[in-house]
PyMOL commands that place a pseudoatom at each C-alpha (Angstrom):
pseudoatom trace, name=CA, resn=UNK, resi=1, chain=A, elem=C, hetatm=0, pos=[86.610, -100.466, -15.855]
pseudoatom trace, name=CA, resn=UNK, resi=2, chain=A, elem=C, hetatm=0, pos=[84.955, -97.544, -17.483]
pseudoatom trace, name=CA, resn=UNK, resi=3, chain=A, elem=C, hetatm=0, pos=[84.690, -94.070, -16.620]
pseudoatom trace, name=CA, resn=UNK, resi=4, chain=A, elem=C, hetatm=0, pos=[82.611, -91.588, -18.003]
pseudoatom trace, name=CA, resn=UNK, resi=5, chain=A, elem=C, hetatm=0, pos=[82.150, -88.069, -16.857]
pseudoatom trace, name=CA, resn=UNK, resi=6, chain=A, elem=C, hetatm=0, pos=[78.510, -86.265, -16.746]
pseudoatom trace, name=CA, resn=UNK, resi=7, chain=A, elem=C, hetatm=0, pos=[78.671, -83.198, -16.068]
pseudoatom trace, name=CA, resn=UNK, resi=8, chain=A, elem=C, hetatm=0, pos=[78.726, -82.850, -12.183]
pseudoatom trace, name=CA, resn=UNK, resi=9, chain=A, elem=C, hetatm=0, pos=[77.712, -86.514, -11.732]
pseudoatom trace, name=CA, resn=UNK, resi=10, chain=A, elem=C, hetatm=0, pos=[80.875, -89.290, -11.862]
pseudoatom trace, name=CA, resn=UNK, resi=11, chain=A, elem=C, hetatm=0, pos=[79.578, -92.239, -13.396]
pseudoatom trace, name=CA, resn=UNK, resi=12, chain=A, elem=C, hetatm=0, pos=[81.863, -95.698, -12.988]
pseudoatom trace, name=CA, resn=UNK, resi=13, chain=A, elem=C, hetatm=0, pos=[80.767, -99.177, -14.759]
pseudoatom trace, name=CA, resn=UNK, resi=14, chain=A, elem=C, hetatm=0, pos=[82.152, -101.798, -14.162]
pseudoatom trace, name=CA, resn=UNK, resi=15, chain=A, elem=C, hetatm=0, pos=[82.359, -104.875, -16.771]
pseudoatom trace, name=CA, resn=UNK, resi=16, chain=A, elem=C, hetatm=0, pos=[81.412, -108.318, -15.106]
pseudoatom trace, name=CA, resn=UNK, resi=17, chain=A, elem=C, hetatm=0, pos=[80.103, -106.857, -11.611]
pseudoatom trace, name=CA, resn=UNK, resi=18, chain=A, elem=C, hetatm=0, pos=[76.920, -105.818, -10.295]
pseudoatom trace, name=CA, resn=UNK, resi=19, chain=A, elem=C, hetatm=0, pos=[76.773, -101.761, -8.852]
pseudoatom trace, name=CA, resn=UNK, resi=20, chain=A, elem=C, hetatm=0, pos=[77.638, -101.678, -4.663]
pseudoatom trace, name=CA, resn=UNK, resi=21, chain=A, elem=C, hetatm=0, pos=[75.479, -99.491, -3.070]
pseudoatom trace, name=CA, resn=UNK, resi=22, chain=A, elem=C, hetatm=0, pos=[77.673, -97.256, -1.914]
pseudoatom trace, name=CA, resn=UNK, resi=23, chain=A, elem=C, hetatm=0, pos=[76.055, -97.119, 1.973]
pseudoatom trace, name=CA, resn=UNK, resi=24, chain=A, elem=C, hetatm=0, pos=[74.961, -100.468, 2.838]
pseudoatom trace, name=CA, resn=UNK, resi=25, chain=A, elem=C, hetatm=0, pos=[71.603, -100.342, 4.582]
pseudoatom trace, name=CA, resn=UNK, resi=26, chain=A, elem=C, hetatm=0, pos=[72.255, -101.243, 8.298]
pseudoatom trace, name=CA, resn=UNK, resi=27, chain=A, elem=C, hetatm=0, pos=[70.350, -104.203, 9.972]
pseudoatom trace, name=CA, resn=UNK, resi=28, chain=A, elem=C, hetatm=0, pos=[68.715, -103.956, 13.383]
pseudoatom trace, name=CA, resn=UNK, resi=29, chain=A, elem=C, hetatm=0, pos=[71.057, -105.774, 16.015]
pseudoatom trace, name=CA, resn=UNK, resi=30, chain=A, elem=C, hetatm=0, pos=[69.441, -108.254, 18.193]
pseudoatom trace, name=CA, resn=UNK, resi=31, chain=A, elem=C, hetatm=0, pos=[70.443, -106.571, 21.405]
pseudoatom trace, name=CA, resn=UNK, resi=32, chain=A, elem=C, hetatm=0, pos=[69.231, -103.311, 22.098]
pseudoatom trace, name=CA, resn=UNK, resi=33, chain=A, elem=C, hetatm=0, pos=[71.632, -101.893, 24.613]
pseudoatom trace, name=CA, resn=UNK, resi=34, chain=A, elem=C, hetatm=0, pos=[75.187, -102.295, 25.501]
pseudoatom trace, name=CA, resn=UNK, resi=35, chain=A, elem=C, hetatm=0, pos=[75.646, -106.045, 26.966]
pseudoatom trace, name=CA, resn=UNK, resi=36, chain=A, elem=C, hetatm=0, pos=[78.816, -105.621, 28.915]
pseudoatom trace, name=CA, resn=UNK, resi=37, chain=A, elem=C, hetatm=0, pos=[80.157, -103.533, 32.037]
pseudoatom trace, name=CA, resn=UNK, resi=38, chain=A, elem=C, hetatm=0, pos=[82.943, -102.585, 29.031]
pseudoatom trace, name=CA, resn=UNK, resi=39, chain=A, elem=C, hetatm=0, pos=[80.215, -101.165, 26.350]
pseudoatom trace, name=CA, resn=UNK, resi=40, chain=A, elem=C, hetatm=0, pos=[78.234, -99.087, 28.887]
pseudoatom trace, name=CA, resn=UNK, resi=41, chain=A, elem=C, hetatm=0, pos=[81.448, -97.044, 30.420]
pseudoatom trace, name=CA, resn=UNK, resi=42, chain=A, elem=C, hetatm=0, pos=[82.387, -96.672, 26.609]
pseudoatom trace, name=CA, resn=UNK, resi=43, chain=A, elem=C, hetatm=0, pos=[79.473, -95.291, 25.510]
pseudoatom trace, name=CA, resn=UNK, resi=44, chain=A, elem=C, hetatm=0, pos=[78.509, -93.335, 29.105]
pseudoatom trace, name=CA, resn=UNK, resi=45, chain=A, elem=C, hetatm=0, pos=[79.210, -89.224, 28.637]
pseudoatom trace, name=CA, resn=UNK, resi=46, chain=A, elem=C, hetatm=0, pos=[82.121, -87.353, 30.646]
pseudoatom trace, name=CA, resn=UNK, resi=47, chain=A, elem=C, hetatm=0, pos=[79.091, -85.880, 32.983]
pseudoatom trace, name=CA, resn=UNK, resi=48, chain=A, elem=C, hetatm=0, pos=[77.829, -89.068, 34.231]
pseudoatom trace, name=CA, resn=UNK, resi=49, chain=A, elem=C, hetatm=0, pos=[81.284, -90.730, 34.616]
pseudoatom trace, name=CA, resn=UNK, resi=50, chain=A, elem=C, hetatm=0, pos=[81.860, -87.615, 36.762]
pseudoatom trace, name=CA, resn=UNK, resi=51, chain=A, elem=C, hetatm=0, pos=[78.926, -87.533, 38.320]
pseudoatom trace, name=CA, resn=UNK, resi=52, chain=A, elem=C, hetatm=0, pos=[79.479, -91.247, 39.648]
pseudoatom trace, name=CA, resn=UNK, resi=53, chain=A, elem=C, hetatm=0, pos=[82.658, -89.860, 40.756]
pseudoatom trace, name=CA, resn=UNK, resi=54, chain=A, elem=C, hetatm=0, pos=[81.656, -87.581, 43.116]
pseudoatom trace, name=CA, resn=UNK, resi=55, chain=A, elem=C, hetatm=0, pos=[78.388, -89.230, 43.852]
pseudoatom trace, name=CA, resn=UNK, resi=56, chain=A, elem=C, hetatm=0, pos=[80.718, -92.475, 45.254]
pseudoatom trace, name=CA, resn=UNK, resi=57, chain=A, elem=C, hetatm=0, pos=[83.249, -89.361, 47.022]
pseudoatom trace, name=CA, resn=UNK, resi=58, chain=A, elem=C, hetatm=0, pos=[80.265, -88.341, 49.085]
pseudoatom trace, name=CA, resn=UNK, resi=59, chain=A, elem=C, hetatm=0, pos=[79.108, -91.645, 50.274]
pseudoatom trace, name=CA, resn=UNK, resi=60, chain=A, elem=C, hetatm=0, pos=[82.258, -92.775, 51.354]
pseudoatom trace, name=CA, resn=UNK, resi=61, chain=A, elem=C, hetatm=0, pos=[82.686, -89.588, 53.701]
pseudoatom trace, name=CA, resn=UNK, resi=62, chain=A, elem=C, hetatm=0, pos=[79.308, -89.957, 54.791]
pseudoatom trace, name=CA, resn=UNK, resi=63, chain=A, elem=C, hetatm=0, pos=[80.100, -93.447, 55.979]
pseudoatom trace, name=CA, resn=UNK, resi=64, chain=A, elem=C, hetatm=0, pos=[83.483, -92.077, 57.337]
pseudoatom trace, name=CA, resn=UNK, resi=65, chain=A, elem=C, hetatm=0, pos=[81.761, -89.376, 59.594]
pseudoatom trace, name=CA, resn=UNK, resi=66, chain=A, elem=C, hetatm=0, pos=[78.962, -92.233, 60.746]
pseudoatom trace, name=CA, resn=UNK, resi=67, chain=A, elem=C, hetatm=0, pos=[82.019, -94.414, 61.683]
pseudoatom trace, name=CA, resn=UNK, resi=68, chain=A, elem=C, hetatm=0, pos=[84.567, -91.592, 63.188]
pseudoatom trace, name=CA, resn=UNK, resi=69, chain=A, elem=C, hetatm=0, pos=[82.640, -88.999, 63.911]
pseudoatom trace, name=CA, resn=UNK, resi=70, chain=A, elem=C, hetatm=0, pos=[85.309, -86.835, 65.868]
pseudoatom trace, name=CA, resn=UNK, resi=71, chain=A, elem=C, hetatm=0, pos=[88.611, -85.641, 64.935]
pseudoatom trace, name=CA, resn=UNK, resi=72, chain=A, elem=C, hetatm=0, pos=[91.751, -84.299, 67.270]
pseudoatom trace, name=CA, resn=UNK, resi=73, chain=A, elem=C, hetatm=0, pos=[91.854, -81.029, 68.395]
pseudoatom trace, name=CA, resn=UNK, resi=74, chain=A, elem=C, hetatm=0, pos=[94.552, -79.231, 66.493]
pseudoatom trace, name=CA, resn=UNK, resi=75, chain=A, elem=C, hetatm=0, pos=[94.643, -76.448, 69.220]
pseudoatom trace, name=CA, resn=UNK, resi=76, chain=A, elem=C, hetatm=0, pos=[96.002, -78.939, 71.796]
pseudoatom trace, name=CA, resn=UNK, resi=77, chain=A, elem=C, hetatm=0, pos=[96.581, -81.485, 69.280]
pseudoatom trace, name=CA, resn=UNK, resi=78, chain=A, elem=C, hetatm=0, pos=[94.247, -83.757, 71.287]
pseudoatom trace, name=CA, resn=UNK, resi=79, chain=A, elem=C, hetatm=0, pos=[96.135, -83.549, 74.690]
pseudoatom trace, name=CA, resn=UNK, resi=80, chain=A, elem=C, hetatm=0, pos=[92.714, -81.631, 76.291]
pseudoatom trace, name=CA, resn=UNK, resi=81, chain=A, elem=C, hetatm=0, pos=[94.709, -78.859, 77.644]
pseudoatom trace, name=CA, resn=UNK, resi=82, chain=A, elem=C, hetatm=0, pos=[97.661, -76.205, 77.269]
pseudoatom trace, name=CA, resn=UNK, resi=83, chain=A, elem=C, hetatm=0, pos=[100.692, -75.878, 79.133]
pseudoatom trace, name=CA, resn=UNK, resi=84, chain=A, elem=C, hetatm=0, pos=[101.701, -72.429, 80.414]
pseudoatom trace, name=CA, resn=UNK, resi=85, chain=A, elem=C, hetatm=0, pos=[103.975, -70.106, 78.477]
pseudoatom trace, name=CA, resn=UNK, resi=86, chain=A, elem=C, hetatm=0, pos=[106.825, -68.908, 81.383]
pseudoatom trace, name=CA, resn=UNK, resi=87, chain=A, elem=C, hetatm=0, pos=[105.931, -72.190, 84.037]
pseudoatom trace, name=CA, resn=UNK, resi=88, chain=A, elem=C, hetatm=0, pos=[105.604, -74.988, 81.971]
pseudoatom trace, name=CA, resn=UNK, resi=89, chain=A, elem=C, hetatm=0, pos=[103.960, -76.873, 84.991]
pseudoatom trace, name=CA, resn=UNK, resi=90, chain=A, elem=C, hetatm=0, pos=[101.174, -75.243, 84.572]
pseudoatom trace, name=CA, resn=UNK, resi=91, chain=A, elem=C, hetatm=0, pos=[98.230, -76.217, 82.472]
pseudoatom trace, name=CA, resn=UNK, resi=92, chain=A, elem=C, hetatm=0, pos=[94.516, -74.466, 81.733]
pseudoatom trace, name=CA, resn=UNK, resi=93, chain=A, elem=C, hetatm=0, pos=[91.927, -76.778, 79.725]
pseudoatom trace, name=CA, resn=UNK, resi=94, chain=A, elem=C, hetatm=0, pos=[91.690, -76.052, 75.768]
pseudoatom trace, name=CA, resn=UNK, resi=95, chain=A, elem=C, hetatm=0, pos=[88.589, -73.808, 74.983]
pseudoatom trace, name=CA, resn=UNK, resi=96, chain=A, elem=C, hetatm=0, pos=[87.997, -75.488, 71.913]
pseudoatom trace, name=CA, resn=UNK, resi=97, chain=A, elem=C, hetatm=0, pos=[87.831, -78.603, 72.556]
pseudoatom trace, name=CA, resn=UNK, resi=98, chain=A, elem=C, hetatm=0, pos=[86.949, -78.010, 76.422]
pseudoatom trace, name=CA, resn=UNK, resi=99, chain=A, elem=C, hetatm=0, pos=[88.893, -80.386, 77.416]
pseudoatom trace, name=CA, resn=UNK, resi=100, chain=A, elem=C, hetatm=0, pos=[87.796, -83.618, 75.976]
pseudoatom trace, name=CA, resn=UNK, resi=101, chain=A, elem=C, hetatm=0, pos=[90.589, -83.487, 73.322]
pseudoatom trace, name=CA, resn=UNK, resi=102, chain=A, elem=C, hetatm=0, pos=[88.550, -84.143, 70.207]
pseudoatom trace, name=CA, resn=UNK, resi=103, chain=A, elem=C, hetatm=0, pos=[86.173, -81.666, 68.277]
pseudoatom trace, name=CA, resn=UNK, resi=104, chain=A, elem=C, hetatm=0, pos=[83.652, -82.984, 65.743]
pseudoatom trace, name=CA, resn=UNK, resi=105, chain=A, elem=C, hetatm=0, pos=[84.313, -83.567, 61.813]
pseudoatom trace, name=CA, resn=UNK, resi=106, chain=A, elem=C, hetatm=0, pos=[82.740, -81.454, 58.992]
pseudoatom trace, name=CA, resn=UNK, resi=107, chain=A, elem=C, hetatm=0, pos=[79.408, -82.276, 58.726]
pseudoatom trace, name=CA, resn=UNK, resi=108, chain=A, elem=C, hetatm=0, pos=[78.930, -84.327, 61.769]
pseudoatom trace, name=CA, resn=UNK, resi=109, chain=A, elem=C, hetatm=0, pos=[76.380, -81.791, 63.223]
pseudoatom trace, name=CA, resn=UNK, resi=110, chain=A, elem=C, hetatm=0, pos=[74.456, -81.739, 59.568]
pseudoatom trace, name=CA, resn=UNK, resi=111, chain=A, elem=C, hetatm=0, pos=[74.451, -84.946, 59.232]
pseudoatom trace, name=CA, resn=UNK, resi=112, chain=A, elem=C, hetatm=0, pos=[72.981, -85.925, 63.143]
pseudoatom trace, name=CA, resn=UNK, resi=113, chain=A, elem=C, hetatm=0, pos=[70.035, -83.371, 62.841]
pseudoatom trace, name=CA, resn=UNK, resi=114, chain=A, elem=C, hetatm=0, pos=[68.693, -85.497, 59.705]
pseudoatom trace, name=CA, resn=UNK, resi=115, chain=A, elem=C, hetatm=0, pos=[69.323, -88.402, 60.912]
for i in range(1, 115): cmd.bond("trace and resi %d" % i, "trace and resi %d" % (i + 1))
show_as sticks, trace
zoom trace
């Protein structure tokens, strides 16, 4: 092998061997896009990986709410009513969930008017 310096330009020879390129011209792939379920969540960005995150979050509440819409009253904790402070005998009907023991979810009401 035989090195010669230029000045600012490194020239190398070698005896018996044809010059590399040094970057080797890159050839078109048959396939245009990712083929596997593996290639596209490697190559997909932080934001959409998040963004299917949330996006699959807010369709399973959805379908929570449609399938229990109601939740227990935590006033009464879902008894309907209150027992008196000195005579425990006595009882008056919860005003928050008047009476029926259960009060609706977060977003049950926003999700019935646009439906």
């Amino acid at each position: 092998m035989i090195i010669s310096f230029v000045p600012s330009v490194l020239v190398t020879a070698a005896v018996g061997r044809s010059p590399s390129p040094a970057h080797p011209t890159p050839t078109p792939s048959a396939t245009a896009g990712p083929t596997s379920p593996g290639e596209m969540v490697a190559n997909a960005s932080g934001g959409m990986i998040l963004f299917v995150i949330i996006a699959a979050a807010v369709i399973s509440y959805v379908v929570s709410i449609k399938v229990n819409p109601n939740r227990k009253c935590r006033k009464c904790n879902g008894r309907g009513f209150h027992r008196g402070v000195m005579y425990s005998y006595a009882t008056r009907g919860c005003t928050t969930c008047k009476g029926r023991g259960v009060v609706p979810r977060l977003g049950v009401r926003f999700l019935s008017n646009s439906s």
